[in-house]
MIPA-999329 format. One line per 3 residues: for each residue z negated, y negated, x of N, C-alpha, C. Coordinates in Angstrom, 1 decimal, decimal comma, always signed. Each point is the difference from the previous one (the first is absolute). Layout:
<nodes>
Z Y X Z Y X Z Y X; ...
</nodes>
This chain:
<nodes>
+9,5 -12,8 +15,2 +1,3 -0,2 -0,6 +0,9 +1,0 +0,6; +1,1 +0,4 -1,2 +1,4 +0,9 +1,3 +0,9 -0,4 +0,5; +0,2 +0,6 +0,8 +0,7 -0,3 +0,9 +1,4 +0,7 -0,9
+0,9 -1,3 +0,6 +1,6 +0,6 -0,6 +0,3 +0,4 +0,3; -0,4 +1,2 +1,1 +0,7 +1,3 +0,4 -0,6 +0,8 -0,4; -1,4 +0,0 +0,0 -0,9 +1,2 -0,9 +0,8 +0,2 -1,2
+0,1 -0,9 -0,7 +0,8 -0,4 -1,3 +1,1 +1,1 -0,2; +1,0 -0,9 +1,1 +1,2 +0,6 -0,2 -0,1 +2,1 +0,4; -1,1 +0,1 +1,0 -0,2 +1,7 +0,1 -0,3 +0,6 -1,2
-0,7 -0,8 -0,4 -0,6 +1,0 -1,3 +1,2 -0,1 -1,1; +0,8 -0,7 +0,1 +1,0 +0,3 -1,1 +0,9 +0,8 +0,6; +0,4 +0,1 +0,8 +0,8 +0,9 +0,7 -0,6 +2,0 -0,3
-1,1 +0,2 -0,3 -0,9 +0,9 -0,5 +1,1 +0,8 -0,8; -0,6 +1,1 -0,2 +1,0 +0,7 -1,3 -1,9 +0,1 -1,0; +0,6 +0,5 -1,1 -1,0 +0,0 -1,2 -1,4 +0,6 +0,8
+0,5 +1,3 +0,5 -1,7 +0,8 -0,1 -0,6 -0,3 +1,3; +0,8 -0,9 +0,7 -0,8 -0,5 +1,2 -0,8 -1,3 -0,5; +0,4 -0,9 -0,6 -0,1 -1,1 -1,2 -1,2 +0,3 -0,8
-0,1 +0,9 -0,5 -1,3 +0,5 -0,6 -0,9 +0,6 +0,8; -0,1 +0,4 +1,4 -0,7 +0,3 +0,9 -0,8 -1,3 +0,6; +0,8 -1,1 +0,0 -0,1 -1,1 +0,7 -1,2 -0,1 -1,1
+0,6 -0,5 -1,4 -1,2 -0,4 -1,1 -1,1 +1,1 -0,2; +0,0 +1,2 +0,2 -1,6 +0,8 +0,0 -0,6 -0,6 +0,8; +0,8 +0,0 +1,4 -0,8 -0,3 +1,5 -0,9 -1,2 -0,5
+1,0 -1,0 -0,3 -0,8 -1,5 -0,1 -1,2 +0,1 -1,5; +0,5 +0,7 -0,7 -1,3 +0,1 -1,0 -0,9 +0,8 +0,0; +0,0 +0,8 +1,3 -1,0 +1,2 +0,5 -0,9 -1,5 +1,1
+0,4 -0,9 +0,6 -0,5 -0,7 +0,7 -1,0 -0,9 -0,6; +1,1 -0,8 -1,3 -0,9 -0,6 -1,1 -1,3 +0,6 -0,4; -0,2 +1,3 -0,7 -1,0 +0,5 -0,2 -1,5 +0,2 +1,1
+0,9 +0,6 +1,2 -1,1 +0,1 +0,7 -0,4 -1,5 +0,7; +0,6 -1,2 -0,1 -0,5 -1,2 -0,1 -0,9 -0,8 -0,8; +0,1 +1,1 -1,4 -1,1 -0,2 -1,1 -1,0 +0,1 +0,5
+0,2 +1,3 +0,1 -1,4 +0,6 +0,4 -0,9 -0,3 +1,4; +0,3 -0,6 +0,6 -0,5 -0,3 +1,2 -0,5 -2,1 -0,6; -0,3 -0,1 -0,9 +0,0 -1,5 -0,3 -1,5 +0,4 +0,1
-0,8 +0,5 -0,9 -1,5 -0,2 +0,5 -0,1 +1,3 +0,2; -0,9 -0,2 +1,0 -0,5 +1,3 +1,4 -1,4 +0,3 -0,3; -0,4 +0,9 -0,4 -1,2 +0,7 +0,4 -0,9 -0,5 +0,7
-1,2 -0,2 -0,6 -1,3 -0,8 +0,9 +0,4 -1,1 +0,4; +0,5 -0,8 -0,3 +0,3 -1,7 +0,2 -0,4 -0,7 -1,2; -0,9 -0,7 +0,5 -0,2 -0,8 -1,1 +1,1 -1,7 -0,5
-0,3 +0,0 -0,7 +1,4 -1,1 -1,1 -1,4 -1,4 -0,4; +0,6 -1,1 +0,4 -1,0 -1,2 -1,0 +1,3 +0,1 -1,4; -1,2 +0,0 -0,8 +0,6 -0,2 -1,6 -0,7 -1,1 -0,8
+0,9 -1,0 -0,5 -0,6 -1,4 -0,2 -1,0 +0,0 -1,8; -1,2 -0,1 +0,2 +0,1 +0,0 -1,1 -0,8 -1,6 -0,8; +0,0 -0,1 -1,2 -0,3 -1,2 -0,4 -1,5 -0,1 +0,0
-0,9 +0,6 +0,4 -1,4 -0,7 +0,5 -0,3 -0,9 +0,5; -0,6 -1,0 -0,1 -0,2 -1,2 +1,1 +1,2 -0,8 +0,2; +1,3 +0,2 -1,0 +1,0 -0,8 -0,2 -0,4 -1,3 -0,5
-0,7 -0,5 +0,5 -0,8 -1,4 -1,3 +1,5 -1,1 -0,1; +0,6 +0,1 +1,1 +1,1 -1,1 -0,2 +1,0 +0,2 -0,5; +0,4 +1,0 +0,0 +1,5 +0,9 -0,9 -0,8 +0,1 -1,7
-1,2 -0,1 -0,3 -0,7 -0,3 -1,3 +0,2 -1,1 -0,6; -0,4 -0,6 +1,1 +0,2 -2,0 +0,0 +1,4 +0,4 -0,9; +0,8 -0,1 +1,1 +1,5 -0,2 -0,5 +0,1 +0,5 -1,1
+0,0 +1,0 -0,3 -0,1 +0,8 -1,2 -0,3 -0,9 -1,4; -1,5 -0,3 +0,3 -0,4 -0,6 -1,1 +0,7 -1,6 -0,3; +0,0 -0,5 +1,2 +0,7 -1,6 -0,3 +1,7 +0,3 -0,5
+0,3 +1,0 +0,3 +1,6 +0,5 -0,9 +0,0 +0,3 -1,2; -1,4 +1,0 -0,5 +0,0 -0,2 -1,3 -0,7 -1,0 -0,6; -0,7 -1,0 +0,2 -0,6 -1,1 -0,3 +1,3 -0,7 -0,5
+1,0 -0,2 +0,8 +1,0 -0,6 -0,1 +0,7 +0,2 -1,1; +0,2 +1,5 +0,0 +1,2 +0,1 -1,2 -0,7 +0,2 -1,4; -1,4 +0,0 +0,2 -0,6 -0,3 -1,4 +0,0 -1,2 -0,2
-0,2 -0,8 +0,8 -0,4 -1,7 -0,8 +1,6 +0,0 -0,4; +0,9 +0,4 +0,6 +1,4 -0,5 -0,2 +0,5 +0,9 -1,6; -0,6 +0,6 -0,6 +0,1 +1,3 -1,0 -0,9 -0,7 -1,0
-0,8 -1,5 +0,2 -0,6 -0,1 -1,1 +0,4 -1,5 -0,1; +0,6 -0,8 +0,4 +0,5 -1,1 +0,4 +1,4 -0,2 -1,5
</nodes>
């Protein structure tokens, strides 16, 4: 969170210092991107194999809204 004197500095700023502040901080953003996944690390990625119970659900939801669609 900021602080109300960070605040109030950065408005005290004239324009091209102001826009210095915003490269800086969007030069930080990016290089934040890029450091999200790292090289040679491996990641678990979930996938629906062997989901038998998220199937379940699945199917007793549309069970449901079919009987209720012929009713």
């Amino acid at each position: 969170m900021l602080s109300t004197e960070l605040v109030e500095q950065l408005r005290k700023l004239n324009r091209v210092d102001k826009l210095e502040v915003i490269q800086l901080l969007a030069a930080e953003l990016a290089n934040e991107e890029n450091n999200l996944i790292k090289s040679g690390v491996s990641y678990p990625v979930w996938s629906p194999y062997d989901a038998v119970g998220a199937a379940n659900i699945m199917l007793e939801a549309l069970n449901a809204e079919t009987s209720l669609n012929h009713e």
